[in-house]
C-alpha positions, -999 to 999 in steps of 0.1 A, spaced: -574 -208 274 -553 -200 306 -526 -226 292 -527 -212 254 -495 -192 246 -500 -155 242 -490 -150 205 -495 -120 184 -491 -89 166 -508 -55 166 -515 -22 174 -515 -4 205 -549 16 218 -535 47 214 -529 42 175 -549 62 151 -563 50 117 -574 87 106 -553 116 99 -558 141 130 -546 177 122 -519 185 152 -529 217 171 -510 250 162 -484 261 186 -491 292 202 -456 299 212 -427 282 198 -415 251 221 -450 243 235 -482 227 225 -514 236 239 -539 207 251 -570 201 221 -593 179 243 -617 159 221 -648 141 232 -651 113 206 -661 80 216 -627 57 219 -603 33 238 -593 66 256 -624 76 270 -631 43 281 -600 39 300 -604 71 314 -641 63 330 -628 37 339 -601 53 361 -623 85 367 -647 61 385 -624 41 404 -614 78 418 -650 88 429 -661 58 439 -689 52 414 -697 54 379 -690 87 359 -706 99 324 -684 85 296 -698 113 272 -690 137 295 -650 129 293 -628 150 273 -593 138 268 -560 141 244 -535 115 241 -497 126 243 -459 116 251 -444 135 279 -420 112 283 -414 90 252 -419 55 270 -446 30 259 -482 42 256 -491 77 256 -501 94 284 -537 107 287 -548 146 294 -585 140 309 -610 165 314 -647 163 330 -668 190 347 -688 162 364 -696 171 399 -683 145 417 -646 153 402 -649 185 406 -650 190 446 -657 226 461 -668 233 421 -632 235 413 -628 210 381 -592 203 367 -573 183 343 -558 146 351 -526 133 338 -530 93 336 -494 79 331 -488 39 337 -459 38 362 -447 9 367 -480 -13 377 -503 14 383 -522 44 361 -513 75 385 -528 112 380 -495 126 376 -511 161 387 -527 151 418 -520 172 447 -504 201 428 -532 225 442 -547 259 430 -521 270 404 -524 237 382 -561 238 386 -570 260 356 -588 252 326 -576 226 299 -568 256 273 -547 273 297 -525 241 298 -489 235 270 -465 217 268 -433 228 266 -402 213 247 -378 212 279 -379 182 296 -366 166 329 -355 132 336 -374 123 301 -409 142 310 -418 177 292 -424 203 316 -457 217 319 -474 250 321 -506 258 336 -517 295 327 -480 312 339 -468 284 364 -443 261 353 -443 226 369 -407 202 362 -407 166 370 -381 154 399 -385 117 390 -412 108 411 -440 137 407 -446 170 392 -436 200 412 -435 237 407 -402 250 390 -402 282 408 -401 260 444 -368 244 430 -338 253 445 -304 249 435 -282 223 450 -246 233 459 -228 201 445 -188 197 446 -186 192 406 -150 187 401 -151 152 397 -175 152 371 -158 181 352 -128 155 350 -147 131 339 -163 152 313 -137 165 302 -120 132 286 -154 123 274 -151 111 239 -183 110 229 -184 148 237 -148 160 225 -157 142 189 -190 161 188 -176 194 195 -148 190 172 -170 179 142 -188 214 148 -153 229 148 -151 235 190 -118 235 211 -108 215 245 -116 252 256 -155 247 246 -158 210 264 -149 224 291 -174 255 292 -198 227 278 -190 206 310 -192 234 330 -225 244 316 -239 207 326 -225 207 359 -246 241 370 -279 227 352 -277 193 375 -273 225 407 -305 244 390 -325 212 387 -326 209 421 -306 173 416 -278 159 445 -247 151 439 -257 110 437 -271 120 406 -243 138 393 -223 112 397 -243 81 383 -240 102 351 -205 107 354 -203 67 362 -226 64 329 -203 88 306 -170 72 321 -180 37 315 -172 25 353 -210 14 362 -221 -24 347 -248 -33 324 -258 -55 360 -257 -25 385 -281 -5 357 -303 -31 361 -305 -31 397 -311 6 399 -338 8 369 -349 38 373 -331 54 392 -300 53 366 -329 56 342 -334 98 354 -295 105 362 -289 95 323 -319 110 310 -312 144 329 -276 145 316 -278 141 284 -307 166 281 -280 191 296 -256 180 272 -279 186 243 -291 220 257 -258 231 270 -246 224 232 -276 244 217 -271 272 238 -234 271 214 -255 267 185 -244 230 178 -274 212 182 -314 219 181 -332 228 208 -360 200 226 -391 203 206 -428 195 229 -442 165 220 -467 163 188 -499 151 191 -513 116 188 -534 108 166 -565 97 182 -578 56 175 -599 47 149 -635 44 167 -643 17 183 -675 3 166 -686 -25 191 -689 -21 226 -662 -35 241 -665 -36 278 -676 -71 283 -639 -86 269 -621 -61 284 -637 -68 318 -633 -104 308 -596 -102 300 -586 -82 328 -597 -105 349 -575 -135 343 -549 -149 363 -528 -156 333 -528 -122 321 -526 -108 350 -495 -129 359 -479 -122 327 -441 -114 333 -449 -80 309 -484 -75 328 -485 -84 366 -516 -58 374 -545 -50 373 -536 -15 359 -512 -34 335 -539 -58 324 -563 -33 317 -540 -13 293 -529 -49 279 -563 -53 271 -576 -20 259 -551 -25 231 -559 -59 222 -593 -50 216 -585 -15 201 -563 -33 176 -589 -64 168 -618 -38 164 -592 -21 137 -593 -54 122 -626 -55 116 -642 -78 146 -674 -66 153 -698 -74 186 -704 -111 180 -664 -114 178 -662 -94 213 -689 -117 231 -673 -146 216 -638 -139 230 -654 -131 267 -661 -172 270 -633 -182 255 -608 -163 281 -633 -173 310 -619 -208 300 -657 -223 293 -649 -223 255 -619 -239 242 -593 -229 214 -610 -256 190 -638 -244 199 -636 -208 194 -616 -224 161 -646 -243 145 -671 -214 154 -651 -180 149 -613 -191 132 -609 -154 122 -619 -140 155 -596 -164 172 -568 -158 145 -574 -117 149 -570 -125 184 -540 -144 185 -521 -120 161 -528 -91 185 -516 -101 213 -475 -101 210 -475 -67 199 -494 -55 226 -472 -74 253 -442 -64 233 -448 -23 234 -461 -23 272 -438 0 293 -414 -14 317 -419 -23 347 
């Protein structure tokens, strides 16, 4: 099995097969947390990382979660709730925020303290993003994200940054002068447009290397290569710009404002218990070496879709014990062929689709 091609096509764990009404808005621009309970691919993962965070096994049917995009890249993150003891030290129980970064699922609201400690109804959020991820509100508190963690926006202060460069730059920007003359704007309004940009990189909190990656990015002077090699760092310069431009032009009433995230649907239910193959699959070398995989973290969402997406197929708990043999490499393709040739077929068409939508690196 470890030589056999991964090949595939599917659906990711977070997909839903049912129609899942999306919770009501409270306020315009934000969208308060729904936590469900119902048995899924979500709830498993999230024992799964519950318990590596305690140190022992956690109730599964004590897990409440939602499933949501704060940040539009590859899977969903996961809202997680439990009022277990042993996650709830000094009787204080909160919400987790599992995001894959790069090769690890991290608890994106770890370490915020008291103020984001507050009960999963008292949590939104809100259309504004930062760097690609919606800010959050815990009862009143705000939280924004600097591109490595959550952190209060109230704690945020301005940076004094020497703009003038950029405004230049801005200024002769294309992209920008076309847009704001298609909604009947002057050289007069890029400018104040510009302007406006400039002061939101200073109330972010940003330095001036970030300004000017984004002025690199709008003026065309930084390579396809030198992207590359800063990843993600380029990554939250870009993404922070152009969510200024796009606010700085609604604020003139030429384009929408950011809207939160809607909900995702939750997956259809998992009918077999499932465990076994994902242990099993996880466990590999070659999935875990996989150029798209290469962790354990990695693996284990790799997997969680794979069998997500077979069980939507239909594969029932034979299927699932069959497969955990057949990727321990003591049953072999033909094998698995002669005895199960839809459960290896399911199997194989899974697989590329799962690879294909996991988050970079």
């Amino acid at each position: 099995m470890a030589s056999r091609t991964l090949k595939l096509v599917a659906a990711l764990f977070f997909v839903a097969a049912a129609a899942f009404s999306a919770p009501a808005l409270t306020q315009e621009g934000e969208t308060r947390l729904e936590l469900i309970d119902a048995p899924s691919m979500q709830r498993f993962i999230a024992s799964v990382l519950l318990a590596r965070e305690v140190g022992g096994p956690v109730d599964e049917n004590g897990i409440a979660y939602e499933s949501l995009s704060i940040n539009g890249y590859g899977f969903p993150e996961l809202f997680v709730y439990s009022e277990q003891a042993a996650l709830c030290p000094g009787g204080t129980c909160r919400v987790r925020l599992f995001a894959l970064v790069d090769g690890e699922f991290r608890d994106l609201l770890a370490g915020l303290g008291p103020k984001a400690e507050v009960a999963p109804d008292q949590i939104a959020i809100l259309g504004e993003t930062n760097g690609g991820y919606n800010q959050l509100s815990f009862a009143d508190n705000v939280f924004m994200w600097t591109g490595e963690r959550y952190v209060e926006k109230a704690t945020v202060a301005p940076t004094k940054l020497d703009s003038a460069a950029f405004r230049d730059v801005c200024s002769r920007y294309l992209n920008l002068d076309a847009a704001i003359r298609m909604n009947g704007g002057t050289p007069e309004d890029q400018a104040a447009v510009c302007g406006c940009i400039a002061d939101g990189f200073s109330q972010r909190g940003l330095g001036g290397e970030v300004l000017d990656l984004f002025t690199r990015e709008i003026d065309g002077t930084i390579s396809d290569e030198e992207k590359r090699q800063l990843g993600k760092t380029h990554e939250f310069a870009s993404t922070n710009g152009y969510e200024l431009q796009t606010l700085c032009m609604a604020a003139r009433g030429w384009e929408s404002e950011p809207s939160p995230p809607l909900p995702a649907n939750p997956p259809a239910p998992i009918a077999s218990d499932v465990a076994g193959f994902v242990a099993a699959c996880r466990a590999q070398d070659w999935i875990v070496s996989n150029g798209k995989i290469g962790s354990d973290d990695r693996a284990l969402a790799f997997c969680a879709c794979a069998a997500t997406a077979m069980s939507a197929k239909g594969l029932m708990q034979e299927d699932f014990e069959a497969l955990v043999p057949f990727y321990e490499g003591s049953v072999s393709d033909d094998e698995l062929s002669e005895q199960r040739p839809d459960t290896l077929l399911a199997n194989d068409e899974v697989s590329e689709t799962c690879l294909q939508e996991m988050p970079a690196r």
